[in-house]
mmCIF file of the N, C-alpha and C atoms, coordinates in Angstrom:
data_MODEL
# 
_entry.id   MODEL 
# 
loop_
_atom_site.group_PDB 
_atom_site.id 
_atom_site.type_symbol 
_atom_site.label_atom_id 
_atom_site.label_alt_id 
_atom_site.label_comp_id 
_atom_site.label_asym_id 
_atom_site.label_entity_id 
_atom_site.label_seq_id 
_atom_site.pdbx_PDB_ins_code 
_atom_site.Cartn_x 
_atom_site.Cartn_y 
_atom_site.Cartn_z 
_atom_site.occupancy 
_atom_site.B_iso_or_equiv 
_atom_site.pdbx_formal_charge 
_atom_site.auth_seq_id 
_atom_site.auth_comp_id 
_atom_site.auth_asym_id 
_atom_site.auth_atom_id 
_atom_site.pdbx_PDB_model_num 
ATOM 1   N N  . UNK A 1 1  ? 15.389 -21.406 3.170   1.00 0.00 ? 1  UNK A N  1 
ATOM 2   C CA . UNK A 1 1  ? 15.211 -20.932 1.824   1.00 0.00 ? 1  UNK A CA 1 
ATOM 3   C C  . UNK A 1 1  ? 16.063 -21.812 0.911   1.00 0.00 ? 1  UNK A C  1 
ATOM 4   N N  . UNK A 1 2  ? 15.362 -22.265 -0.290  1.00 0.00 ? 2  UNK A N  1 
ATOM 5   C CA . UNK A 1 2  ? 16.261 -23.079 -1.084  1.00 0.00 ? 2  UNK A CA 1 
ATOM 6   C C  . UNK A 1 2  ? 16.859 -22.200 -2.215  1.00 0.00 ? 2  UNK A C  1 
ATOM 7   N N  . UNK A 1 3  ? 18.079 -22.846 -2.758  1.00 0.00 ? 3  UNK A N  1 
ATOM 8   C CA . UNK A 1 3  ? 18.591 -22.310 -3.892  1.00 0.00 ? 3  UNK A CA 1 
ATOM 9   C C  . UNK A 1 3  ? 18.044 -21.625 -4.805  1.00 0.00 ? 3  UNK A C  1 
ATOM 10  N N  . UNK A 1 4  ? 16.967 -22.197 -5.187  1.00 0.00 ? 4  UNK A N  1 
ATOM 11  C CA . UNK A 1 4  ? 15.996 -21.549 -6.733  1.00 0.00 ? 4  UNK A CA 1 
ATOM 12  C C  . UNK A 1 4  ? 15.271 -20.283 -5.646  1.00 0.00 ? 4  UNK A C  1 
ATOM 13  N N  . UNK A 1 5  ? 14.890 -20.479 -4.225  1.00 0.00 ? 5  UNK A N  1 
ATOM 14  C CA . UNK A 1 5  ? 13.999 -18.876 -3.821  1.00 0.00 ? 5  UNK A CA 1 
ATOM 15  C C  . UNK A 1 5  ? 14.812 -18.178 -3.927  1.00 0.00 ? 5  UNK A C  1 
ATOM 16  N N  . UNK A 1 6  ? 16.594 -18.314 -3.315  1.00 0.00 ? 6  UNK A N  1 
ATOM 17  C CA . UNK A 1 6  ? 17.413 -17.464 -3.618  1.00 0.00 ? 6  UNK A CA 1 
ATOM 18  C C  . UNK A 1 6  ? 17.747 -16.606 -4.635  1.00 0.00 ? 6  UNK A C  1 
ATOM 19  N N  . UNK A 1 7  ? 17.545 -17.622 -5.768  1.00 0.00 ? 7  UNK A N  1 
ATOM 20  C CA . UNK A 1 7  ? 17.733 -17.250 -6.906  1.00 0.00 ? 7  UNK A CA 1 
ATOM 21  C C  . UNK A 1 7  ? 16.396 -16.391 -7.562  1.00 0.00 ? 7  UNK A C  1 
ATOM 22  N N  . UNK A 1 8  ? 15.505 -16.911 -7.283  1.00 0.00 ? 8  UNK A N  1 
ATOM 23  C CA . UNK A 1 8  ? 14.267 -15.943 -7.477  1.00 0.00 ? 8  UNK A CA 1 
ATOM 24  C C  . UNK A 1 8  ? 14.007 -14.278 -6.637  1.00 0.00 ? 8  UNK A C  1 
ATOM 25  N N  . UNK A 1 9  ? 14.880 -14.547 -5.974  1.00 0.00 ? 9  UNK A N  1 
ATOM 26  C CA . UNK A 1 9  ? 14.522 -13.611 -4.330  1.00 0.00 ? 9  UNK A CA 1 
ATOM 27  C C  . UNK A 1 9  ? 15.594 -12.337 -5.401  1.00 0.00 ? 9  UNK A C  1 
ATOM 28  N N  . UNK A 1 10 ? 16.789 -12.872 -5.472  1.00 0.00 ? 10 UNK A N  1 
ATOM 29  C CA . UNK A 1 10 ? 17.952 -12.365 -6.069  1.00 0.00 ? 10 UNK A CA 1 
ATOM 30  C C  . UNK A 1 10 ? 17.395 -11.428 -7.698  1.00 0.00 ? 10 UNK A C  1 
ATOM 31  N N  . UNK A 1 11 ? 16.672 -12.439 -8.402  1.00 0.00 ? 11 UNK A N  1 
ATOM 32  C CA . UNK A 1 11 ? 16.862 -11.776 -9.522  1.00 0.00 ? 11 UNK A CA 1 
ATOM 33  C C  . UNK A 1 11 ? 15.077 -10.924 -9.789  1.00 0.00 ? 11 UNK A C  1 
ATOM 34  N N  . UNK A 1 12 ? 13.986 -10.791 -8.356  1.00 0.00 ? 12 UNK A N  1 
ATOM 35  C CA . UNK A 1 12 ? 13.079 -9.950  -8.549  1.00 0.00 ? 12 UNK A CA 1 
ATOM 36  C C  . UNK A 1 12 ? 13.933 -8.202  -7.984  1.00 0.00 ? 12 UNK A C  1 
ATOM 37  N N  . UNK A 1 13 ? 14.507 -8.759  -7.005  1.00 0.00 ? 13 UNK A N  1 
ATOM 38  C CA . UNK A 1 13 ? 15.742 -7.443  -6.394  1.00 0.00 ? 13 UNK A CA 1 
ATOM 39  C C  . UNK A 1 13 ? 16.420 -6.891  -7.949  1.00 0.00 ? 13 UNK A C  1 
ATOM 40  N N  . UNK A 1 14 ? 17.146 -7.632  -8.556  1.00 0.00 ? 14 UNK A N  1 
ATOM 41  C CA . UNK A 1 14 ? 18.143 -6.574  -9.958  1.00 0.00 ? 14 UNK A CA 1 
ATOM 42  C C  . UNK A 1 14 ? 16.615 -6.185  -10.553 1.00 0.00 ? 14 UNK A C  1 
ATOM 43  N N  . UNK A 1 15 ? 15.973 -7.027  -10.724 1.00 0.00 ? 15 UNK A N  1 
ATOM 44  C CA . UNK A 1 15 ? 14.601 -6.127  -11.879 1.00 0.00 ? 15 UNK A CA 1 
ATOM 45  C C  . UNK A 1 15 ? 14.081 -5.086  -11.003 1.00 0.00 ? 15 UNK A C  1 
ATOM 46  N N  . UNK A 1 16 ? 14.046 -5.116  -10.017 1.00 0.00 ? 16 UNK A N  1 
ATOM 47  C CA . UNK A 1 16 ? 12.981 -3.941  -9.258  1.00 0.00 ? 16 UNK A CA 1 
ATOM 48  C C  . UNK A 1 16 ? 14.219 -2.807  -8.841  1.00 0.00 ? 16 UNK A C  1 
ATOM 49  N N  . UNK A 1 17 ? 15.667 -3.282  -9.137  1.00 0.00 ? 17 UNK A N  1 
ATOM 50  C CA . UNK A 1 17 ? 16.623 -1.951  -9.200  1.00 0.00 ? 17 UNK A CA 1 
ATOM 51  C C  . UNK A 1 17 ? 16.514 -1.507  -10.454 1.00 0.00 ? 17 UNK A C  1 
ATOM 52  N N  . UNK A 1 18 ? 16.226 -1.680  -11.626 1.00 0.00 ? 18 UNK A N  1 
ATOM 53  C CA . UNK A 1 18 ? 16.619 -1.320  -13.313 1.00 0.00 ? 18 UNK A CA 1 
ATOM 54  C C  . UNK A 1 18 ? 15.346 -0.826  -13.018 1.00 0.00 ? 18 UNK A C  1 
ATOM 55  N N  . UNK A 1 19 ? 14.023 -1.139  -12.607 1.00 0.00 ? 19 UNK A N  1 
ATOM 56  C CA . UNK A 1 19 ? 13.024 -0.819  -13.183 1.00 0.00 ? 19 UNK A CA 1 
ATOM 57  C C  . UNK A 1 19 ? 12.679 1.159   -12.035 1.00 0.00 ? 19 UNK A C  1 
ATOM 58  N N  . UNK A 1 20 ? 13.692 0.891   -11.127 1.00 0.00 ? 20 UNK A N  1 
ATOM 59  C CA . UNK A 1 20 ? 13.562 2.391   -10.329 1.00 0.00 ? 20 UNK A CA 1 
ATOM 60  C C  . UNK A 1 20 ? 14.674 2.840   -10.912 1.00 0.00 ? 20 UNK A C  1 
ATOM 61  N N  . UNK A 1 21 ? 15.445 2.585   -11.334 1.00 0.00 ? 21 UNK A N  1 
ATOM 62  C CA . UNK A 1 21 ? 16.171 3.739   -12.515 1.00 0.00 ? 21 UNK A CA 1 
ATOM 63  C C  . UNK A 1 21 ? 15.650 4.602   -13.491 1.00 0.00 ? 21 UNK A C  1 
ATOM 64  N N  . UNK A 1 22 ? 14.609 3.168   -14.220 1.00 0.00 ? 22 UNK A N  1 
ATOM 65  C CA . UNK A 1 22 ? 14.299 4.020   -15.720 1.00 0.00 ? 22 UNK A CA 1 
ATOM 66  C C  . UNK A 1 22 ? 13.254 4.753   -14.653 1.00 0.00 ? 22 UNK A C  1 
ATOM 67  N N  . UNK A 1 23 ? 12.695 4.601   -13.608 1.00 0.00 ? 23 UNK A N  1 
ATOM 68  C CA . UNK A 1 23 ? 11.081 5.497   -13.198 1.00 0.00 ? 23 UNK A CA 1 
ATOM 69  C C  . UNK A 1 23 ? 11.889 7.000   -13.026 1.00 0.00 ? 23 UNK A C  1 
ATOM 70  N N  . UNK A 1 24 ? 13.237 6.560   -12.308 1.00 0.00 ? 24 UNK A N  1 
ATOM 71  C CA . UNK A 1 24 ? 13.787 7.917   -11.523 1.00 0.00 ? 24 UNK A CA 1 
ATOM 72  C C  . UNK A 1 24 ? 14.739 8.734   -13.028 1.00 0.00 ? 24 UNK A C  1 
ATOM 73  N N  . UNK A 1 25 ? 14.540 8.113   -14.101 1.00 0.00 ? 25 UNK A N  1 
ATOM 74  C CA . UNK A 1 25 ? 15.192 8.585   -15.183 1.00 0.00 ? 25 UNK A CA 1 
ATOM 75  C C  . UNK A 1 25 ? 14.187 9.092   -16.226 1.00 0.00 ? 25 UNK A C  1 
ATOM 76  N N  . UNK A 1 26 ? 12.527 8.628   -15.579 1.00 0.00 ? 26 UNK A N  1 
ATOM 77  C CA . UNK A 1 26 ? 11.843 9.358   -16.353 1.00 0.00 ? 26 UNK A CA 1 
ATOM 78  C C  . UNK A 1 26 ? 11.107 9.027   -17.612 1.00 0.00 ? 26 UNK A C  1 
ATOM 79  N N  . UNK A 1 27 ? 11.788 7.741   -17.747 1.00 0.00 ? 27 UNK A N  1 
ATOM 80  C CA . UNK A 1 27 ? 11.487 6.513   -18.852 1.00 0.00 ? 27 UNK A CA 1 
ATOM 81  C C  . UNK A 1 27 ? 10.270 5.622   -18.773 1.00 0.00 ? 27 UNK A C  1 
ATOM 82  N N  . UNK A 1 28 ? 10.182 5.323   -17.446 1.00 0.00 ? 28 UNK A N  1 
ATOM 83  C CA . UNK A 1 28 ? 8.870  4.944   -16.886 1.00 0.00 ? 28 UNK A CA 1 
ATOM 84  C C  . UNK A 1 28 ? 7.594  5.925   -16.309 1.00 0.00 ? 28 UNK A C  1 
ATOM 85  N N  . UNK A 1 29 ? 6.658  5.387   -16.340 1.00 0.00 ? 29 UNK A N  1 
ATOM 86  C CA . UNK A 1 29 ? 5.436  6.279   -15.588 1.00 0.00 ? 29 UNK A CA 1 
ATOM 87  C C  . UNK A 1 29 ? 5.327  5.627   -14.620 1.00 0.00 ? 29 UNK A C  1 
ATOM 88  N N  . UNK A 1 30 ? 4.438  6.367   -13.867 1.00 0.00 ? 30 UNK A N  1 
ATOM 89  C CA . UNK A 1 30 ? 4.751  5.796   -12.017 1.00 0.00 ? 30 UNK A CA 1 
ATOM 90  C C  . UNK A 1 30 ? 3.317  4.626   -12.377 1.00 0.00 ? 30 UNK A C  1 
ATOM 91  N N  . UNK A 1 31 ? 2.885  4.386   -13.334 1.00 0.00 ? 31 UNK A N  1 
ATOM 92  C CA . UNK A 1 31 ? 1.307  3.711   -13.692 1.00 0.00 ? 31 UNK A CA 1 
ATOM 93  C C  . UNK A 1 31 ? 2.793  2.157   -14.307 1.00 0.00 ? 31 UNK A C  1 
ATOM 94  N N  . UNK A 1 32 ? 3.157  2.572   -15.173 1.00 0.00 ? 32 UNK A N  1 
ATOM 95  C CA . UNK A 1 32 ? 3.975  1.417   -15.838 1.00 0.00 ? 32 UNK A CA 1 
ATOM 96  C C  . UNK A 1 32 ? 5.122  1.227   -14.851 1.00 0.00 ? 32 UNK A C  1 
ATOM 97  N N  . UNK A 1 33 ? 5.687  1.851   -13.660 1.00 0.00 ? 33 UNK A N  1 
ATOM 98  C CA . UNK A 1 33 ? 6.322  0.997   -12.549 1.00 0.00 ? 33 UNK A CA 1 
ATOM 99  C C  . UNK A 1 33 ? 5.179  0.124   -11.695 1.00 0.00 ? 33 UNK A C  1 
ATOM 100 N N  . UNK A 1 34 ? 4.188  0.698   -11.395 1.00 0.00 ? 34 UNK A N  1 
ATOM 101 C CA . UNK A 1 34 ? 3.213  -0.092  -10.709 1.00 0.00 ? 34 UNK A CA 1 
ATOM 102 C C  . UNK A 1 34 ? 3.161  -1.775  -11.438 1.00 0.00 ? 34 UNK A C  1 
ATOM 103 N N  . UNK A 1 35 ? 2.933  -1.546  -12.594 1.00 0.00 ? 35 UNK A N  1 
ATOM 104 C CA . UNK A 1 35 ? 2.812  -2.913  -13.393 1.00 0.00 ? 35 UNK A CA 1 
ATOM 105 C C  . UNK A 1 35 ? 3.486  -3.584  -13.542 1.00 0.00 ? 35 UNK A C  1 
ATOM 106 N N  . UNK A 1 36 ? 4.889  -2.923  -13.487 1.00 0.00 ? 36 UNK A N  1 
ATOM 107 C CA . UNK A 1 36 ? 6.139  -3.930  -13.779 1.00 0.00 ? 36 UNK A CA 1 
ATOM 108 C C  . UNK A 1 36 ? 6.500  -4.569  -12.485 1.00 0.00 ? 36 UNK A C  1 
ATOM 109 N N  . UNK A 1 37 ? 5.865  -3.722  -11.361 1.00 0.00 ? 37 UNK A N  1 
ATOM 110 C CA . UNK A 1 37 ? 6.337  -4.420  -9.771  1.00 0.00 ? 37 UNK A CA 1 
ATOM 111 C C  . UNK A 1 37 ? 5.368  -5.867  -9.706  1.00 0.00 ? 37 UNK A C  1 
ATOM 112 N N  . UNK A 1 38 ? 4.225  -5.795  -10.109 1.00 0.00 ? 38 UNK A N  1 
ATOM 113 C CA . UNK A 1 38 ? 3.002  -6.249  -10.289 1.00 0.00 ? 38 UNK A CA 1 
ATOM 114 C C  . UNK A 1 38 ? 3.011  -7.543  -10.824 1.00 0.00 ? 38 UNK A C  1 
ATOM 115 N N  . UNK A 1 39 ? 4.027  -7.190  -12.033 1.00 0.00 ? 39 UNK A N  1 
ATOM 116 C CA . UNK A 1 39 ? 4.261  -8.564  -12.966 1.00 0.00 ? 39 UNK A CA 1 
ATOM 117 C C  . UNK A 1 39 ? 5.544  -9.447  -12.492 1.00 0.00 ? 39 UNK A C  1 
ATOM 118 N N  . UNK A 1 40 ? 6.448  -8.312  -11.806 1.00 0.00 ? 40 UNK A N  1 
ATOM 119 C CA . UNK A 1 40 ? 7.549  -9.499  -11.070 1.00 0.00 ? 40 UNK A CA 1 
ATOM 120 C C  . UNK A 1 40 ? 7.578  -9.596  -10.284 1.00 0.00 ? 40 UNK A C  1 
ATOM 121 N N  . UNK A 1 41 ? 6.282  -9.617  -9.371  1.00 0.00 ? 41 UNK A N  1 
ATOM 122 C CA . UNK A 1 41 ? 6.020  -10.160 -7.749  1.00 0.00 ? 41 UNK A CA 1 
ATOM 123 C C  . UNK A 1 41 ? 5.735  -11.464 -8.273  1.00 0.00 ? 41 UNK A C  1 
ATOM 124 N N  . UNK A 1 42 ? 4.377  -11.663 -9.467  1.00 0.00 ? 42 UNK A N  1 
ATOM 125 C CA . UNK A 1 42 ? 3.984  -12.460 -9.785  1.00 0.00 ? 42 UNK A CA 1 
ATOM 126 C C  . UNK A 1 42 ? 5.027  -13.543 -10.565 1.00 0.00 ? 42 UNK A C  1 
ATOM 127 N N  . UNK A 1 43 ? 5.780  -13.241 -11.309 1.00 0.00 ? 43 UNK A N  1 
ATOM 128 C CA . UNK A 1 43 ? 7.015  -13.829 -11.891 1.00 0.00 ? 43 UNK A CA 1 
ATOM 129 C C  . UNK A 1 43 ? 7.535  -14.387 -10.841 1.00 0.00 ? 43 UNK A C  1 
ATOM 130 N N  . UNK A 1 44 ? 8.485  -13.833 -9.894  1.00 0.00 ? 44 UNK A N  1 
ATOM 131 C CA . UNK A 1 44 ? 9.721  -14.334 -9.447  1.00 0.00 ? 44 UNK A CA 1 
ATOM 132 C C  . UNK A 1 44 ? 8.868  -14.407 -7.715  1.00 0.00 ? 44 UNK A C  1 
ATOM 133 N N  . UNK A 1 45 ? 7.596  -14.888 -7.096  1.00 0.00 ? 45 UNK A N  1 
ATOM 134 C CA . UNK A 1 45 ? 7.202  -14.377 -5.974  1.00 0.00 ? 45 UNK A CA 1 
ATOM 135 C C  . UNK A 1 45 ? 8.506  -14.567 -4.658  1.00 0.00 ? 45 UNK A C  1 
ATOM 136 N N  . UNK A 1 46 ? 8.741  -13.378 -4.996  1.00 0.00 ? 46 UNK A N  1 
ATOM 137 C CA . UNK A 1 46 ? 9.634  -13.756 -3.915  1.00 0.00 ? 46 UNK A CA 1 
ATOM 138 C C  . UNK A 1 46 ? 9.310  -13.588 -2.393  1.00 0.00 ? 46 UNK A C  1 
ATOM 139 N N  . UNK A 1 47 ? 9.926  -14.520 -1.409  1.00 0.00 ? 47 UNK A N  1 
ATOM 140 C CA . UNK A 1 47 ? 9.346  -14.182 -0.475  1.00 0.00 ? 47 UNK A CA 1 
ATOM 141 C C  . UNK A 1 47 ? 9.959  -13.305 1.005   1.00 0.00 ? 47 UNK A C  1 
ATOM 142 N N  . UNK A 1 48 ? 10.855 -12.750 0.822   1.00 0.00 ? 48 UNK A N  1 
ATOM 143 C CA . UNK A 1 48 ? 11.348 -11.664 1.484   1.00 0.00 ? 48 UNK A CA 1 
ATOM 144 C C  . UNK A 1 48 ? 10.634 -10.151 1.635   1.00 0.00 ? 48 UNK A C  1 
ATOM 145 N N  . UNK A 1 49 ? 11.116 -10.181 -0.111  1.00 0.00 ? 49 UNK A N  1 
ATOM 146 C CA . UNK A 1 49 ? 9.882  -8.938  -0.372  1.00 0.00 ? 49 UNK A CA 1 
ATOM 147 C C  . UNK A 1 49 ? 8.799  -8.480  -0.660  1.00 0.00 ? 49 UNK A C  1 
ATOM 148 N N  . UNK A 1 50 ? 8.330  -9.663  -0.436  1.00 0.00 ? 50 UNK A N  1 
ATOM 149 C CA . UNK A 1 50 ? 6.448  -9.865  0.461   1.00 0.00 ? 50 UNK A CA 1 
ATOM 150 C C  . UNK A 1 50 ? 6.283  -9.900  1.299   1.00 0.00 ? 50 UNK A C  1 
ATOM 151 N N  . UNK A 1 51 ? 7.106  -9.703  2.064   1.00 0.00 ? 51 UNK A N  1 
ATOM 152 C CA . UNK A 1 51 ? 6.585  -9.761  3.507   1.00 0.00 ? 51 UNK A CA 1 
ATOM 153 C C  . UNK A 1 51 ? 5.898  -7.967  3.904   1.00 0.00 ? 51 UNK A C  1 
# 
């Protein structure tokens, strides 16, 4: 794994922790977590948590 997947791998992990806060805080809909997982698989593809 190179530096930048790390770094990609690293910063889809902090977004997909903030983004199960606001869901588990109620801020999100479980339709607008779907999308936001959706859009930063596609953003940051990381490849750990694709597997």
């Amino acid at each position: 794994m190179t530096k930048e997947q790390l770094e990609q791998e690293k910063n889809y992990h902090i977004s997909m922790s903030i983004s199960k806060v606001l869901l588990t805080e109620g801020l999100l809909t479980d339709d607008e977590f779907k999308q936001i997982k959706e859009w930063l698989l596609e953003k940051y593809c990381p490849i750990i948590s694709s597997l």
